[in-house]
ROKETI-310351 format. One record per residue (C-alpha): residue number from 1; residue in one letter; x, y, z. Coordinates in pm, 1 decimal, always signed. Each point is the difference from the previous one (the first is absolute). Layout:
# ROKETI-310351
(atom NUM,'A',(X,Y,Z)) ...
# end
This chain:
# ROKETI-310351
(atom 1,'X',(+487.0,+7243.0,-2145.4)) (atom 2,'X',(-232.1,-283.1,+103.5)) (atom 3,'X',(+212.8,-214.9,+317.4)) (atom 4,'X',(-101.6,-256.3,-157.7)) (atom 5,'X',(+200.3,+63.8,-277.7)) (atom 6,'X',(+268.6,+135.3,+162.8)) (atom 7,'X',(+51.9,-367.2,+246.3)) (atom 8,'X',(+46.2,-163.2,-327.0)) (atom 9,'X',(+220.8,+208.4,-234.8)) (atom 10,'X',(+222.7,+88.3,+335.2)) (atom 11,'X',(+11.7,-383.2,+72.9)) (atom 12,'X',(+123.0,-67.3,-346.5)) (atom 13,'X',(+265.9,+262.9,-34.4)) (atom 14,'X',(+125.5,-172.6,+340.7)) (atom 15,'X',(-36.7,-347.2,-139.2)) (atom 16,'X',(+177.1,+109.4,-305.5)) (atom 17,'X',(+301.0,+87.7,+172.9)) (atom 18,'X',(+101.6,-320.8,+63.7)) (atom 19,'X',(+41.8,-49.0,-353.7)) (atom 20,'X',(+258.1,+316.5,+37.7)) (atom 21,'X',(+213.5,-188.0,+250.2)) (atom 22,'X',(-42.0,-339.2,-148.5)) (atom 23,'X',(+185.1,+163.0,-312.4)) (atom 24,'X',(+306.1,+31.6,+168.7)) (atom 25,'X',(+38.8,-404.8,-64.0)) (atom 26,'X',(+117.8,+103.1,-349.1)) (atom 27,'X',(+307.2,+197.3,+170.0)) (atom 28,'X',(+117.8,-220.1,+250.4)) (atom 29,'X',(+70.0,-370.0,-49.0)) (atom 30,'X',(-48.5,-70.2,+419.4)) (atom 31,'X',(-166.3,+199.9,+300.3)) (atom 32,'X',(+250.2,-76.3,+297.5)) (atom 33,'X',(-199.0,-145.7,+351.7)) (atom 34,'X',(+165.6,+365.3,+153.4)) (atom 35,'X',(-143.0,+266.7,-218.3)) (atom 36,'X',(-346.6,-259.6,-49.6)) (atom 37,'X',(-58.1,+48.1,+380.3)) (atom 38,'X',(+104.0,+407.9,-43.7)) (atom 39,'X',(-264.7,+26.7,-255.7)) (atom 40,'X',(-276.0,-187.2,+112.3)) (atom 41,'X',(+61.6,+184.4,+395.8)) (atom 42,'X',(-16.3,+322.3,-139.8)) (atom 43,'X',(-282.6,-121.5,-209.3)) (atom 44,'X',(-207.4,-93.8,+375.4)) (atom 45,'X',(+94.9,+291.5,+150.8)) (atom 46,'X',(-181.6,+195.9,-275.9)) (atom 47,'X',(-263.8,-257.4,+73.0)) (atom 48,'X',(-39.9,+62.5,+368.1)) (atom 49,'X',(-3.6,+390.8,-9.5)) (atom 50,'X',(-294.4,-21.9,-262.9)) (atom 51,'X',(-169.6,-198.8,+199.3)) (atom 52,'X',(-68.3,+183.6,+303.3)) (atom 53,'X',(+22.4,+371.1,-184.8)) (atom 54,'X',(-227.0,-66.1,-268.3)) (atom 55,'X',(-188.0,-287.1,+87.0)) (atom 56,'X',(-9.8,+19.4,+380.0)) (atom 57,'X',(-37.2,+340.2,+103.6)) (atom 58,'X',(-254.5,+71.6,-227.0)) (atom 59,'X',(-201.3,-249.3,+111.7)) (atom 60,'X',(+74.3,+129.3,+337.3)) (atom 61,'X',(-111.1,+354.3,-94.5)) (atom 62,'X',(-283.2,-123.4,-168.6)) (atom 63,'X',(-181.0,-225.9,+289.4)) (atom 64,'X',(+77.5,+257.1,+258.2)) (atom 65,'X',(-195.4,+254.2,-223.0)) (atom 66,'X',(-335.6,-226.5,-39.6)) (atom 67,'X',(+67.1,-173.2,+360.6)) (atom 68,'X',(+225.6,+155.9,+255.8)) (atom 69,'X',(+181.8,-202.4,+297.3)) (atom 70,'X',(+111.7,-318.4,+21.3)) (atom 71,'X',(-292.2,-210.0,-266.1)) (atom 72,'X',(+119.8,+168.9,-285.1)) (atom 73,'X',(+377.9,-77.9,+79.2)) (atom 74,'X',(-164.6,-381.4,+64.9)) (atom 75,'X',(-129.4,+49.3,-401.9)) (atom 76,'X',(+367.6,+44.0,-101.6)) (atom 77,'X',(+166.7,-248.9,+188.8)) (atom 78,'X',(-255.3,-273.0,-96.3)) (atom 79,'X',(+39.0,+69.2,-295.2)) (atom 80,'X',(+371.6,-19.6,+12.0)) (atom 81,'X',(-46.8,-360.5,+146.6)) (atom 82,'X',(-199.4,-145.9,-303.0)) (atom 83,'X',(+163.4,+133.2,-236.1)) (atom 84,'X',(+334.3,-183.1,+134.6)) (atom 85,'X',(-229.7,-336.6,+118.2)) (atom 86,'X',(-110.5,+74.4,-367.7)) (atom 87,'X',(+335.6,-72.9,-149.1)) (atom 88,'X',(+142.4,-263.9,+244.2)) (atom 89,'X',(-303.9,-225.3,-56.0)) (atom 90,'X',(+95.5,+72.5,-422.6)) (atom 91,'X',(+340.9,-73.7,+84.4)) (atom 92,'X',(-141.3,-330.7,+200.6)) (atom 93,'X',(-193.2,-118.4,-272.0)) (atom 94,'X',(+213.3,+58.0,-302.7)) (atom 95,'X',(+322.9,-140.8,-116.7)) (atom 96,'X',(+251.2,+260.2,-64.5)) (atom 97,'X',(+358.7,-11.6,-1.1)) (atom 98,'X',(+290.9,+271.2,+108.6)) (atom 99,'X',(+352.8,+15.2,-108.5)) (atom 100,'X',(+151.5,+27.9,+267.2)) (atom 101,'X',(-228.1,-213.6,+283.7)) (atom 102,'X',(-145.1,-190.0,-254.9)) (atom 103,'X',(-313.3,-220.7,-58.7)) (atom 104,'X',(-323.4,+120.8,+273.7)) (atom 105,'X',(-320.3,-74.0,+23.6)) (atom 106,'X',(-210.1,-399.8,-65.3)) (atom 107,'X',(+239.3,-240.0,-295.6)) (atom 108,'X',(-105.5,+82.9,-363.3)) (atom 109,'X',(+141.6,-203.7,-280.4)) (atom 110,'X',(-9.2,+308.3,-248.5)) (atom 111,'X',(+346.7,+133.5,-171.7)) (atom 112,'X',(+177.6,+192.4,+252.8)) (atom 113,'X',(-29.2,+316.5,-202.9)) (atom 114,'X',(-412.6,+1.2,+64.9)) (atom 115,'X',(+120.6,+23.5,+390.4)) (atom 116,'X',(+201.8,+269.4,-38.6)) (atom 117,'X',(-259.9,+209.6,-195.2)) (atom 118,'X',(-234.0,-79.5,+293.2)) (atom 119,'X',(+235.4,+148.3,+262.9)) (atom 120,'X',(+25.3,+293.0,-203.0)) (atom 121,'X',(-345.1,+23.7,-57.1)) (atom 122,'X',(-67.5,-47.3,+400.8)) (atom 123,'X',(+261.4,+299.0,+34.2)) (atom 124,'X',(-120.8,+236.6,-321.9)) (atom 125,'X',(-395.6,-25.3,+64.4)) (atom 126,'X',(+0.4,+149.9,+340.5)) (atom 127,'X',(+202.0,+285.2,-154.7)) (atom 128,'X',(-234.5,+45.8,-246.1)) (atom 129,'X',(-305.4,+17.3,+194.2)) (atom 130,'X',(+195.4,+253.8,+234.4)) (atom 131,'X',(+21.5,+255.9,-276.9)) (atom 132,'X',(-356.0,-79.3,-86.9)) (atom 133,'X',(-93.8,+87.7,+328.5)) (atom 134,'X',(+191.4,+343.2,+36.3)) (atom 135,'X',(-98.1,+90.4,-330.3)) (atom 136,'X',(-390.1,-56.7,+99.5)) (atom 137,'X',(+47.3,+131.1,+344.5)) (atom 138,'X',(+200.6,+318.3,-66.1)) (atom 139,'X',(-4.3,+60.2,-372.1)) (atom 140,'X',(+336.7,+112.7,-128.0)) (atom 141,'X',(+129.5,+168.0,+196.2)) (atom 142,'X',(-65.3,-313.9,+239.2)) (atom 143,'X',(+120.8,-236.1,-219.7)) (atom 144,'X',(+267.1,+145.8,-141.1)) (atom 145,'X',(+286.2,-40.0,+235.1)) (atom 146,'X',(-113.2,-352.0,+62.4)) (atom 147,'X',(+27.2,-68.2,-372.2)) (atom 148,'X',(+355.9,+105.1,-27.4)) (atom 149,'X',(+93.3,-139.8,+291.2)) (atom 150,'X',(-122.6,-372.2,-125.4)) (atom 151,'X',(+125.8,+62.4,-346.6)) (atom 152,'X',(+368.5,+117.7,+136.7)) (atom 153,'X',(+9.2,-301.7,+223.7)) (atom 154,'X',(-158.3,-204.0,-301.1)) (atom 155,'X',(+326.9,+32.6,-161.0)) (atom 156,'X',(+246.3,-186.7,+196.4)) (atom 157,'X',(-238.6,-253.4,+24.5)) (atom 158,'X',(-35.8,-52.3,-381.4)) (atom 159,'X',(+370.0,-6.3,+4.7)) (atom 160,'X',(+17.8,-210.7,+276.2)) (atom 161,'X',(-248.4,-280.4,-154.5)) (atom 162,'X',(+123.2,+44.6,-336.2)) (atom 163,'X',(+376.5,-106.5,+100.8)) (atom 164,'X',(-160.7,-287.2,+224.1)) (atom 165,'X',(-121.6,-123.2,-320.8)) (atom 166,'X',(+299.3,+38.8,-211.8)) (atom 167,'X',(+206.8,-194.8,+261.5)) (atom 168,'X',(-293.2,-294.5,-21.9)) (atom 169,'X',(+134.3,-25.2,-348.7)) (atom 170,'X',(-275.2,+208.2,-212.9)) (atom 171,'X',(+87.8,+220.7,-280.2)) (atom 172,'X',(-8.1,+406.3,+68.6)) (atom 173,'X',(-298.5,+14.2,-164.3)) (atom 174,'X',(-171.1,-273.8,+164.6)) (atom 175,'X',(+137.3,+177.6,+352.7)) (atom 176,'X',(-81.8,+344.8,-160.2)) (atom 177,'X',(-377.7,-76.8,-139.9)) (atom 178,'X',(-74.3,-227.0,+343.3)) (atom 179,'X',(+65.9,+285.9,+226.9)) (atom 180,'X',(-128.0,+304.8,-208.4)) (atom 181,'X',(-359.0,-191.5,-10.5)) (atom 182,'X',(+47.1,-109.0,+335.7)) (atom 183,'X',(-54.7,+362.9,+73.3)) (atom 184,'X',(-279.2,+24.3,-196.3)) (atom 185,'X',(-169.2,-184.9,+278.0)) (atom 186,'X',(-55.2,+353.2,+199.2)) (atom 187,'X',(-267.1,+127.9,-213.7)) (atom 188,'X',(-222.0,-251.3,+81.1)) (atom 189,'X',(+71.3,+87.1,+367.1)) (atom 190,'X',(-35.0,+361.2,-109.9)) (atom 191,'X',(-393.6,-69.1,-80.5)) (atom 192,'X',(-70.1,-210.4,+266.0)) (atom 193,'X',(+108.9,+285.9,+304.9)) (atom 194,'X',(-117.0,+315.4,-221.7)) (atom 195,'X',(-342.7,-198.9,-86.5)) (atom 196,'X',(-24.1,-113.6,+342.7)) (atom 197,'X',(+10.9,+356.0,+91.0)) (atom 198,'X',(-252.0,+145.2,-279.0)) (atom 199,'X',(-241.3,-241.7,+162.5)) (atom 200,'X',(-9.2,+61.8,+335.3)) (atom 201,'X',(+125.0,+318.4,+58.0)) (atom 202,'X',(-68.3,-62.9,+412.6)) (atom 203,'X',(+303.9,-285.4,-5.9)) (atom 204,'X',(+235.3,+189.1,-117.2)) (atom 205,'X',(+179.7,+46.0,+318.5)) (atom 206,'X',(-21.2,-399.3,+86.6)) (atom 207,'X',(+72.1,-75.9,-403.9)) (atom 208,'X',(+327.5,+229.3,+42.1)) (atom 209,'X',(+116.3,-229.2,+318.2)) (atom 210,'X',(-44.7,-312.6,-204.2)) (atom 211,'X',(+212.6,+100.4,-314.4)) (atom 212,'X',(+281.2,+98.7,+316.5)) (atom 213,'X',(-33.1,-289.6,+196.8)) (atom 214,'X',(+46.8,-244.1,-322.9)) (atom 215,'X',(+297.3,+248.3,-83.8)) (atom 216,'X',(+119.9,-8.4,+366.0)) (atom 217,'X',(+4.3,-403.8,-25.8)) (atom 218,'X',(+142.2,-5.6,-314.5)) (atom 219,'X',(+347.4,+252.7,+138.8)) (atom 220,'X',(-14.0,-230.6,+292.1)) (atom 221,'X',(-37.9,-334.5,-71.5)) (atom 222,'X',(+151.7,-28.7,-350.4)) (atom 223,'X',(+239.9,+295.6,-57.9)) (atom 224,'X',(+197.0,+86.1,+318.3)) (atom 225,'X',(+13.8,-390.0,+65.7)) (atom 226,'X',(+165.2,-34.4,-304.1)) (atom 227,'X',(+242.1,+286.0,+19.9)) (atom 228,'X',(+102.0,-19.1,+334.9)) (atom 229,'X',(+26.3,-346.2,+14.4)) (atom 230,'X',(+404.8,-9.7,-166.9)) (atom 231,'X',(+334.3,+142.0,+68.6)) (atom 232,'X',(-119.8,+368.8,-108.0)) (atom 233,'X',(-246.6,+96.9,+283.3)) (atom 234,'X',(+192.5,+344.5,+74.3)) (atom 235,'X',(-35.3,+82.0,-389.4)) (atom 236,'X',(-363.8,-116.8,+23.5)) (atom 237,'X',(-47.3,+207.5,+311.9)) (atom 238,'X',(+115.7,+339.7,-144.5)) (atom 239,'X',(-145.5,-76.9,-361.2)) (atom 240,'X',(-339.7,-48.1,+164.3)) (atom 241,'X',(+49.0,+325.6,+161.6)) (atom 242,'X',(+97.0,+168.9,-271.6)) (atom 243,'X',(-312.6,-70.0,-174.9)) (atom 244,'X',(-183.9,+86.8,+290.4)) (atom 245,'X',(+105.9,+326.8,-73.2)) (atom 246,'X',(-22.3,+7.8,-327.1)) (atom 247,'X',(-389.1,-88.4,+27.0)) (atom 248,'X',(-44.1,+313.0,+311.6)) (atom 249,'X',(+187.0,+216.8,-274.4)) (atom 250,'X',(-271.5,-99.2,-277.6)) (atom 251,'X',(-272.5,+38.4,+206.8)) (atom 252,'X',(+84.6,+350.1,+97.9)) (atom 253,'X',(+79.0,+74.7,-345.5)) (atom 254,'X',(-350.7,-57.3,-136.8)) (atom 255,'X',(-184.0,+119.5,+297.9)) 
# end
């Protein structure tokens, strides 16, 4: 199947996800701050193990293959470092808003809503592009893992923002709708890493470090930040763990 393809309808079947968690908002009438953090841990320790096995490693693998020793480890880490300086400098420039830390980035007079779609943008896209990016580097069975990793941790998040919503007063459809097409963001990601890929084959290895460094930035700056900043870091802790392991499980699964 063309990688092409593959980074797209992969990316999509992760973004859609959210709109699987976000549906929980019609069974629950509030998301406590305890089980929020539990979700949205486990949800970055899913994050971090697909980072380095599918998106890092391979990279590794693939430089040392077309340039052994230290330049083509130099490929992958600078590519690691723009994709994060990527994201801060989008995080610098736009307004977005979080629910717990709240408003970042230069003062916007838009509806508050608009900045919260922008932080989940700045958090879905890079997700997105990752799955691209395994999809066009590895094909499925390279993509694959990474893809249900991002979609399983996709879920707690759509929760997560849908409830954030619902307690800002909108309806649980208006919650509901906002977060499933927030998810729909990924695609777009999806096309950008997997055509990235299709057209120049030889960056692969520095196009895989990007899509982990903006991932790596987003787990470290936003997510564990926000989770470990309360009075449930030991939950946070062993919920980020226990996605870890979730994600090593996956990977193994599908290799």
């Amino acid at each position: 199947m063309d990688p092409l393809l593959l980074g797209i309808s992969g990316s999509l079947l992760a973004g859609l996800a959210t709109g699987i968690g976000a549906a929980g908002v019609f069974l629950i009438r509030r998301l406590s701050l305890h089980l929020e953090t539990i979700l949205l841990s486990g949800a970055a320790g899913i994050m971090l193990a697909a980072t380095f096995f599918s998106l890092i490693d391979p990279a590794l693998e693939l430089s040392a293959a077309r340039m052994p020793g230290v330049a083509g480890v130099l490929i992958v880490t600078g590519g690691i470092g723009l994709g994060a300086f990527f994201l801060a400098g989008a995080h610098a420039l736009l307004p977005h808003e979080h629910f717990i830390s709240g408003t970042e980035g230069p003062p916007a007079r838009v509806a508050r809503i608009w900045l919260f779609i922008v932080a989940i943008a700045l958090h879905n896209f890079p997700e997105g592009m990752a799955v691209g990016a395994g999809f066009g580097a590895g094909g499925l069975s390279g993509g694959l893992s990474l893809a249900t990793g991002i979609g399983l941790q996709n879920m707690p998040e759509g929760l997560a923002v849908a409830a954030g919503l619902l307690a800002l007063q909108y309806s649980r459809w208006q919650a509901f709708s906002i977060a499933f097409l927030t998810g729909l963001i990924e695609p777009f990601g999806g096309l950008i890493g997997s055509l990235a890929l299709w057209l120049a084959e030889p960056l692969v290895p520095g196009m895989l470090g990007f899509a982990a460094g903006a991932m790596l930035y987003v787990i470290s700056n936003e997510i564990i930040p926000e989770t470990h900043g309360g009075n449930y870091k030991s939950s946070a802790t062993f919920s980020f763990l226990s996605g870890f392991v979730l994600m090593i499980l996956l990977d193994h699964s599908f290799a």
